[in-house]
MDTraj code that builds the backbone (N, CA, C; nanometers):
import mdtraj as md
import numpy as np

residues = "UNK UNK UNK UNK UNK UNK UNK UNK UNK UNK UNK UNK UNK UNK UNK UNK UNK UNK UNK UNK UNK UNK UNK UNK UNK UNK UNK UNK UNK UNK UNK UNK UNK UNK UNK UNK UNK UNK UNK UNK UNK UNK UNK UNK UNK UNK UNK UNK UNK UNK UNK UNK UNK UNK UNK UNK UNK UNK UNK UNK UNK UNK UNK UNK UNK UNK UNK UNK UNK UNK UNK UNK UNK UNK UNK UNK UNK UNK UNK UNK UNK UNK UNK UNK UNK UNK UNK UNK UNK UNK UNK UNK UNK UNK UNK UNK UNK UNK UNK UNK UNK UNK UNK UNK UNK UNK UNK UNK UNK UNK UNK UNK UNK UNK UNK UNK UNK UNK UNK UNK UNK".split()
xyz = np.array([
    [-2.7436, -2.6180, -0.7491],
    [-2.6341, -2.5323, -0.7907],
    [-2.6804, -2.4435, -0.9059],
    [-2.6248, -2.3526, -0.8826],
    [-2.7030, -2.2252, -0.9979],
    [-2.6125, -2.2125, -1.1125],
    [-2.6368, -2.2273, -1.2626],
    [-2.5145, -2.2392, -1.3688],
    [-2.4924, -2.0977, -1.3703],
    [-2.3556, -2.1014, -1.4003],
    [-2.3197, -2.0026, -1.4102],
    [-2.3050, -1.9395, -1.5639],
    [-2.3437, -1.7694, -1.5712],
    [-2.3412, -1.7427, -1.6456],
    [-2.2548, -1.7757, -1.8095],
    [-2.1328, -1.7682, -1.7765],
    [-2.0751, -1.8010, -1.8924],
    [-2.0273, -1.9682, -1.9061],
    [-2.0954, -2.0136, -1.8622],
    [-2.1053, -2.1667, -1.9082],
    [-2.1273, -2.2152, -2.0373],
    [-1.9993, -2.3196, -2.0913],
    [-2.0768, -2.3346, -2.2265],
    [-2.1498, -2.4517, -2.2853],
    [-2.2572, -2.3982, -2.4048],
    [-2.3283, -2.5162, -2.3858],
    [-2.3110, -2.5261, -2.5369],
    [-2.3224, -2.6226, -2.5872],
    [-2.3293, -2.6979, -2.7561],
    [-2.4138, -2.7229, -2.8115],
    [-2.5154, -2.7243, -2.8573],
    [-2.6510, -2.7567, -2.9100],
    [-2.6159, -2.8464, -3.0811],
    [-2.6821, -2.9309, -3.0650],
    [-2.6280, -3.0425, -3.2135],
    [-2.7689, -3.0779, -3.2288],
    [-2.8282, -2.9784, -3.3391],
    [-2.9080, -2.9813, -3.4242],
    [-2.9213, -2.9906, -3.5661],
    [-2.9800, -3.0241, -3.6532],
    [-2.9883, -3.0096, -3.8004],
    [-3.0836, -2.9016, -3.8669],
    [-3.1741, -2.8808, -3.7309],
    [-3.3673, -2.8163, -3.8180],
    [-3.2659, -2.6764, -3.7478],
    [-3.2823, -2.6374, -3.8203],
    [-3.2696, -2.4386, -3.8358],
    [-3.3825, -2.4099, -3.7284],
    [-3.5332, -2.4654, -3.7260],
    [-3.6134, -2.4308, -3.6930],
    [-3.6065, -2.4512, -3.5213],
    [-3.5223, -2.5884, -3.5236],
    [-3.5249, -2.6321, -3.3896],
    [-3.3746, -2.5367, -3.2893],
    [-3.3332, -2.5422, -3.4178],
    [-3.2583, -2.4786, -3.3431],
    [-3.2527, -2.3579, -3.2324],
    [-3.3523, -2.2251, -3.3560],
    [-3.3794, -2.1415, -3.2778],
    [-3.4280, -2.1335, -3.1638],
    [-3.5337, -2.2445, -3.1728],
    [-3.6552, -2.2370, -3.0488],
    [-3.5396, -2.3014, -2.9142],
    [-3.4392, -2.3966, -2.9160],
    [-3.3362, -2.4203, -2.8048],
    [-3.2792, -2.3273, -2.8081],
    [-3.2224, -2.2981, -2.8636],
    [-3.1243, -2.1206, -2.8470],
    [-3.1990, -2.0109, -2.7696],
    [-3.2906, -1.9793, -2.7983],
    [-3.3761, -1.9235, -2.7958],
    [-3.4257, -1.9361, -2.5892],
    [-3.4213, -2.0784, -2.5607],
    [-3.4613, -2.1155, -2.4451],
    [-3.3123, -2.1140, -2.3655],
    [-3.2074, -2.2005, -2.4191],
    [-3.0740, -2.1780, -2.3523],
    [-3.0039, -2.0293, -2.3435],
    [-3.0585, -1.9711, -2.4344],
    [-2.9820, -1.8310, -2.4324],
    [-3.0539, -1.7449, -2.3174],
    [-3.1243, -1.7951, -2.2295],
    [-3.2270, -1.7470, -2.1318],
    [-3.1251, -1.7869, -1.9705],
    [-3.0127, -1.8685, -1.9737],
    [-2.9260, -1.9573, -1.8629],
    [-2.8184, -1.9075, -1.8996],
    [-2.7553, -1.8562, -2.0436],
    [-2.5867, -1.8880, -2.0707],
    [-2.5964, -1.8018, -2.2030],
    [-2.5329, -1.7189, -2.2592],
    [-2.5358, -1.6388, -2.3859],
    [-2.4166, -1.7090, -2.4354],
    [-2.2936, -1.8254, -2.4229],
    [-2.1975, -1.8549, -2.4874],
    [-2.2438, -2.0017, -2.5305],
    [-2.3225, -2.0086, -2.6317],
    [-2.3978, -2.1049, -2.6859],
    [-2.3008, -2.1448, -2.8459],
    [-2.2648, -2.2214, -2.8408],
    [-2.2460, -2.2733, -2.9807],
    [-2.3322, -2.3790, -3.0572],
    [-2.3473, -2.3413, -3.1954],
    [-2.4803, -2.4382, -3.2740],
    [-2.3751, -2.5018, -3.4224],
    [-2.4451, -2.6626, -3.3880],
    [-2.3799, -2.7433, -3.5162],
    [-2.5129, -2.8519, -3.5456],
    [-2.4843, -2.8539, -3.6676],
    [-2.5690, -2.9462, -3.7149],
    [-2.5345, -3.0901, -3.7946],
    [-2.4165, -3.1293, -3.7799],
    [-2.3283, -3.2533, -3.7488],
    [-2.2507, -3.2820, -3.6805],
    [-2.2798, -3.4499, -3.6850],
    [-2.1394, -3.5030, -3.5995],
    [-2.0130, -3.4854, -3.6068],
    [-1.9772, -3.4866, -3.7248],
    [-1.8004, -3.4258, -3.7350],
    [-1.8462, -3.3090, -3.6998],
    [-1.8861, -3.2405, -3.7243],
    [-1.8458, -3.0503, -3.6233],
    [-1.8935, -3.0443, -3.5476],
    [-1.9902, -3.1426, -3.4463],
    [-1.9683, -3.1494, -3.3151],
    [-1.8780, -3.1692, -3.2600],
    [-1.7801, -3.2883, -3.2946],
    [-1.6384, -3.3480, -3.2917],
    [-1.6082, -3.2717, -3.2364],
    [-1.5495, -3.1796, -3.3417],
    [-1.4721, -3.0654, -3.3371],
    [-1.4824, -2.9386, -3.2800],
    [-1.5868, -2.9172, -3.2240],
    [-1.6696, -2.7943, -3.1523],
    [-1.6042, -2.8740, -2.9982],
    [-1.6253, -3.0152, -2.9346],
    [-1.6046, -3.0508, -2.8757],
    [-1.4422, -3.0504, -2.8326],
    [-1.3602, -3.1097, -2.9120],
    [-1.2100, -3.0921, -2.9011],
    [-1.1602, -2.9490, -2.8944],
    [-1.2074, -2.8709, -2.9406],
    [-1.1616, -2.7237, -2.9149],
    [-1.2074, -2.6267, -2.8061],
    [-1.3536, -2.6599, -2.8172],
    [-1.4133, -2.5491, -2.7212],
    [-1.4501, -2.6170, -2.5639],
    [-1.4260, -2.7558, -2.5113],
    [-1.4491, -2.7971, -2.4283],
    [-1.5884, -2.7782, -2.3772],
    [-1.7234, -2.7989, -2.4101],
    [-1.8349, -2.7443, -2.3446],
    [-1.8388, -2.8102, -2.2234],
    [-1.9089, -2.7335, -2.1376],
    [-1.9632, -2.7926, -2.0060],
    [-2.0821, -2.8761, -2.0391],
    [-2.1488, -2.8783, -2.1413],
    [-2.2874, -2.9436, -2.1417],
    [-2.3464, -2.9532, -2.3319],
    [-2.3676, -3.0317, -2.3427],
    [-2.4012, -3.0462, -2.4635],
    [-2.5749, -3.1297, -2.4637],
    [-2.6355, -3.0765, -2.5938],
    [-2.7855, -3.0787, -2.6070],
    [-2.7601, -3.1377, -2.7777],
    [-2.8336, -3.2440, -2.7221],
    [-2.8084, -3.3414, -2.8827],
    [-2.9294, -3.3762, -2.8907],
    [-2.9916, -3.3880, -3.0261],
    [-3.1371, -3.4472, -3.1191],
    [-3.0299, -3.5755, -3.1592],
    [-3.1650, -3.6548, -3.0773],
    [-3.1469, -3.8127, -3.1259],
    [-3.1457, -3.8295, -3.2570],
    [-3.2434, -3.7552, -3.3064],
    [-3.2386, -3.7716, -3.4780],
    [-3.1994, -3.6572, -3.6091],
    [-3.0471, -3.7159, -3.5881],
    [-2.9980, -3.5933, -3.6941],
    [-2.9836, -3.6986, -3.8702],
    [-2.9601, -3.6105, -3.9295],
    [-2.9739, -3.6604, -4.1022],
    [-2.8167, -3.7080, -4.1279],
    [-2.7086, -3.7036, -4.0776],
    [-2.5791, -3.7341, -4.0833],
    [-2.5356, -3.8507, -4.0039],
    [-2.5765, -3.8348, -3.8968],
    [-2.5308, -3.9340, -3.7539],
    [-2.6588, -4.0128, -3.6965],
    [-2.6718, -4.1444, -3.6207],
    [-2.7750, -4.1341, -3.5513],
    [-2.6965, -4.0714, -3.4122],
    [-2.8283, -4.0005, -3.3716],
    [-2.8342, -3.9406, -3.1910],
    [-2.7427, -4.0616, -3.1475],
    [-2.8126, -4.1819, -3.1314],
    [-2.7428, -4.2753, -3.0307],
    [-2.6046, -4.2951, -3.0507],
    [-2.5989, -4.3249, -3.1736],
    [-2.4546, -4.3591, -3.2605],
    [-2.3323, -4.1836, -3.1497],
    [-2.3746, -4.1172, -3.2084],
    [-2.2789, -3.9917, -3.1621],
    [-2.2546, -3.9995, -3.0051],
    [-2.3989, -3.9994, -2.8985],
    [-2.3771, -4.0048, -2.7632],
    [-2.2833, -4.0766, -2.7246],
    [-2.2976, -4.2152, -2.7712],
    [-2.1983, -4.3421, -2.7667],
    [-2.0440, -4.2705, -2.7640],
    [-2.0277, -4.2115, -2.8659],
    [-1.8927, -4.1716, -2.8974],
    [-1.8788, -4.0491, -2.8509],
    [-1.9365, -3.9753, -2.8169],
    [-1.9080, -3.8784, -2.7320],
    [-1.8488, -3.9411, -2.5637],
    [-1.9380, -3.9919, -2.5341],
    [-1.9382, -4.0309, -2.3933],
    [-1.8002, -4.1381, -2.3388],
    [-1.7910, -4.1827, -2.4617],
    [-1.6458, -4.2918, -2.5130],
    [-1.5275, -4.2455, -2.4653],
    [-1.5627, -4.0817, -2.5555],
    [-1.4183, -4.0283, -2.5855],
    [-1.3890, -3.8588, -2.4610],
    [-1.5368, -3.8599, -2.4971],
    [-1.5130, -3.7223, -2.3311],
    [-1.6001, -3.7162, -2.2533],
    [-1.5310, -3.6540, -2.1708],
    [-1.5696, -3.6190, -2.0113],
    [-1.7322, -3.4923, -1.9810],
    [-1.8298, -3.5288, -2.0365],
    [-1.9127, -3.4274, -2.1040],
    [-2.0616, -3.4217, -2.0969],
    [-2.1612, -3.3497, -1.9808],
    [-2.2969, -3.4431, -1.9614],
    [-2.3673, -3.4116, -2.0705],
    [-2.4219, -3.5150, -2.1745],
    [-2.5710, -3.4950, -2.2361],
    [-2.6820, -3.5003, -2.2263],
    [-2.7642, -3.4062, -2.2322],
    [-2.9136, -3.3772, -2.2674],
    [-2.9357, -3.4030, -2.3887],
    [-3.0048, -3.5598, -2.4372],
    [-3.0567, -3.5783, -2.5503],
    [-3.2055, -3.5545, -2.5685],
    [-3.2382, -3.5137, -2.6868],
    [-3.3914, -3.4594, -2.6923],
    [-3.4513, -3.5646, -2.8116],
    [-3.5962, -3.5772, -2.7890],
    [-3.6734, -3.6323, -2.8942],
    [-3.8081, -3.5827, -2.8954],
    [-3.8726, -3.5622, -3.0345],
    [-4.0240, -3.5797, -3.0463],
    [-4.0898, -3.6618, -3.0454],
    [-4.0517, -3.8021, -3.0014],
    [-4.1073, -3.8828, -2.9912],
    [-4.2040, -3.8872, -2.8114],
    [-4.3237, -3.9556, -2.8425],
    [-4.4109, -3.9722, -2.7138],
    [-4.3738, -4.0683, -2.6504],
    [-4.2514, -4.1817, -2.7369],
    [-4.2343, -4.2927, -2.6537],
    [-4.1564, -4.2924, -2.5596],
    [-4.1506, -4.3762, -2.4451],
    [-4.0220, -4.4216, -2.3658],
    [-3.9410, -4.4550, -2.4364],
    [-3.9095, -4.5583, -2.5244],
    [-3.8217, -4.5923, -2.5995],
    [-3.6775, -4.5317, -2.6092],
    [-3.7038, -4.4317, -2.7032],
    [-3.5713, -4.3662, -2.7399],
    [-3.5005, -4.2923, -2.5920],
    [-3.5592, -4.2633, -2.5141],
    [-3.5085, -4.1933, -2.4130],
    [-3.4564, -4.3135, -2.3264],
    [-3.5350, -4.4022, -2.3040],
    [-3.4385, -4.5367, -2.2979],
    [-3.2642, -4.5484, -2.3130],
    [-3.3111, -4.6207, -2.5064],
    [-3.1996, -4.6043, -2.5530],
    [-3.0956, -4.5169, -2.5748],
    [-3.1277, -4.3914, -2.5234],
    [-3.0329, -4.2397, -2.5212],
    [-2.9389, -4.2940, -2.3822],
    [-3.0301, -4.3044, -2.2563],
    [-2.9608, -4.3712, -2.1343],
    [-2.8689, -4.4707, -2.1580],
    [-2.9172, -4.5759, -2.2273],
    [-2.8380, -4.6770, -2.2597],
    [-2.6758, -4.6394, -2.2916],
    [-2.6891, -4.5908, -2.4338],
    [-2.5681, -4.5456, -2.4512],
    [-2.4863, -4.3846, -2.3932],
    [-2.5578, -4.3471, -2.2887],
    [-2.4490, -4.3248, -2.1982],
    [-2.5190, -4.1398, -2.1878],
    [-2.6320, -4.1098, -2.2079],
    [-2.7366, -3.9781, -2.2305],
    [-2.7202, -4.0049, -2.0456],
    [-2.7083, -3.7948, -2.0036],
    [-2.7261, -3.7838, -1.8614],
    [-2.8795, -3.7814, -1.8501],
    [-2.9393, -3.6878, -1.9304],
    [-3.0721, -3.6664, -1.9382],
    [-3.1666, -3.6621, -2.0784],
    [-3.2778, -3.7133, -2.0992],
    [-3.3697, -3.7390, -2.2155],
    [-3.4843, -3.6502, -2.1699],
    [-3.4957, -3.5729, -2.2989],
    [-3.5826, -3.4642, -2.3064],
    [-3.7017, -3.4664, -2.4308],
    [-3.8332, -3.4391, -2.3591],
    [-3.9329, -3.4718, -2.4931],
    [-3.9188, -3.2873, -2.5470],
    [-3.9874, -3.3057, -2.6737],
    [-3.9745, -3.1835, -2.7553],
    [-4.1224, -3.1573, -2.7678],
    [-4.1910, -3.0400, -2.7322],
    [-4.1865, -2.9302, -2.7048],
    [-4.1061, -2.9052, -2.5649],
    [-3.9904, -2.8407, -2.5637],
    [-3.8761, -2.8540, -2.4184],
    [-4.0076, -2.7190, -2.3740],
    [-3.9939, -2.7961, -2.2387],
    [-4.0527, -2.7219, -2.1245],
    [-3.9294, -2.6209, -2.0381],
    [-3.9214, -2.4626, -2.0342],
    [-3.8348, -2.4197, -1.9817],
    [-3.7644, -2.4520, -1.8546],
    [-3.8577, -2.4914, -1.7838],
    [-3.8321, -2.4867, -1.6260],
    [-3.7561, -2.6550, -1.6344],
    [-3.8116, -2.7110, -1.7064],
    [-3.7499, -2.8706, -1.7464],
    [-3.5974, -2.8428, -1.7794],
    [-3.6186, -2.7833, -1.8797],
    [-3.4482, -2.7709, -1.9036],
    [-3.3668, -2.7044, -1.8408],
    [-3.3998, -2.6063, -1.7801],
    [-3.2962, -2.5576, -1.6685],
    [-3.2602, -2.5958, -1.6144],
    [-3.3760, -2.6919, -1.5642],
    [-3.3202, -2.7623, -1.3947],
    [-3.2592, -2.8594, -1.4533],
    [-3.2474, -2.9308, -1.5725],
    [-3.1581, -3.0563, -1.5939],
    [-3.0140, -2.9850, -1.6022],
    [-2.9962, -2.9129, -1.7233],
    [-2.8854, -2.8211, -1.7206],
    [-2.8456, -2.7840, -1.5783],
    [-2.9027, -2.7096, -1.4948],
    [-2.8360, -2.6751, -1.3594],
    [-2.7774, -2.8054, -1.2844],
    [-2.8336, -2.9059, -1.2987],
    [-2.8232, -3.0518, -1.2322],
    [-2.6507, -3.1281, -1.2661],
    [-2.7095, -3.0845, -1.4223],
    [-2.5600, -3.1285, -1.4648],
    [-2.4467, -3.0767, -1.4709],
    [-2.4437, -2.9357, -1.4748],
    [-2.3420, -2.8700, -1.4911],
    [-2.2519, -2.8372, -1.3647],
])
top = md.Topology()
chain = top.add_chain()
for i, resn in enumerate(residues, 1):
    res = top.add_residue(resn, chain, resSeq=i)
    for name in ("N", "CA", "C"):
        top.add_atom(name, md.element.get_by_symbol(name[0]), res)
traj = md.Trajectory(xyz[None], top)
């Protein structure tokens, strides 16, 4: 299924740096991108703007990744793409565990993330 243009997507980052470089790659699928860099204003990005798809870093400085997915997935109806720099299985594991559609290593590969995004949305 091909996403459609104005699909929206959420990105829940903290690094400015990381941010761009996902924006940067999602804004290549969807130009109605919203960017937060906590869990309460993900919350709230979530309760208002309804995204179709949300892109969460396991490791933010406010929340853990897992901790938020958990409660995201708890409370809405909403697929996640969680990302890590880590080389391990591990965390992408534990992203599944608590309730992650898809686990993504960082440097994101374009063609990787599309097709998960297209998959899920």
């Amino acid at each position: 299924m091909k996403m459609k243009k104005e699909s929206k997507i959420l990105i829940i980052e903290d690094d400015k740096k990381m941010q761009d470089i996902i924006k940067s790659q999602v804004n290549k699928l969807t130009n109605n991108i919203t960017l937060t860099k906590t869990g309460p204003e993900a919350i709230k990005h979530i309760e208002d703007d309804h995204p179709d798809i949300i892109i969460l870093d396991l490791y933010l400085k406010d929340i853990n990744g897992f901790e938020l997915t958990r409660l995201i997935k708890r409370n809405y109806k909403v697929p996640i793409i969680t990302l890590t720099s880590s080389d391990q299985v591990a965390p992408c594991i534990r992203a599944h565990q608590e309730g992650a559609d898809a686990c993504l290593a960082i440097p994101l590969k374009q063609k990787e993330l599309k097709t998960t995004i297209e998959k899920l949305i």
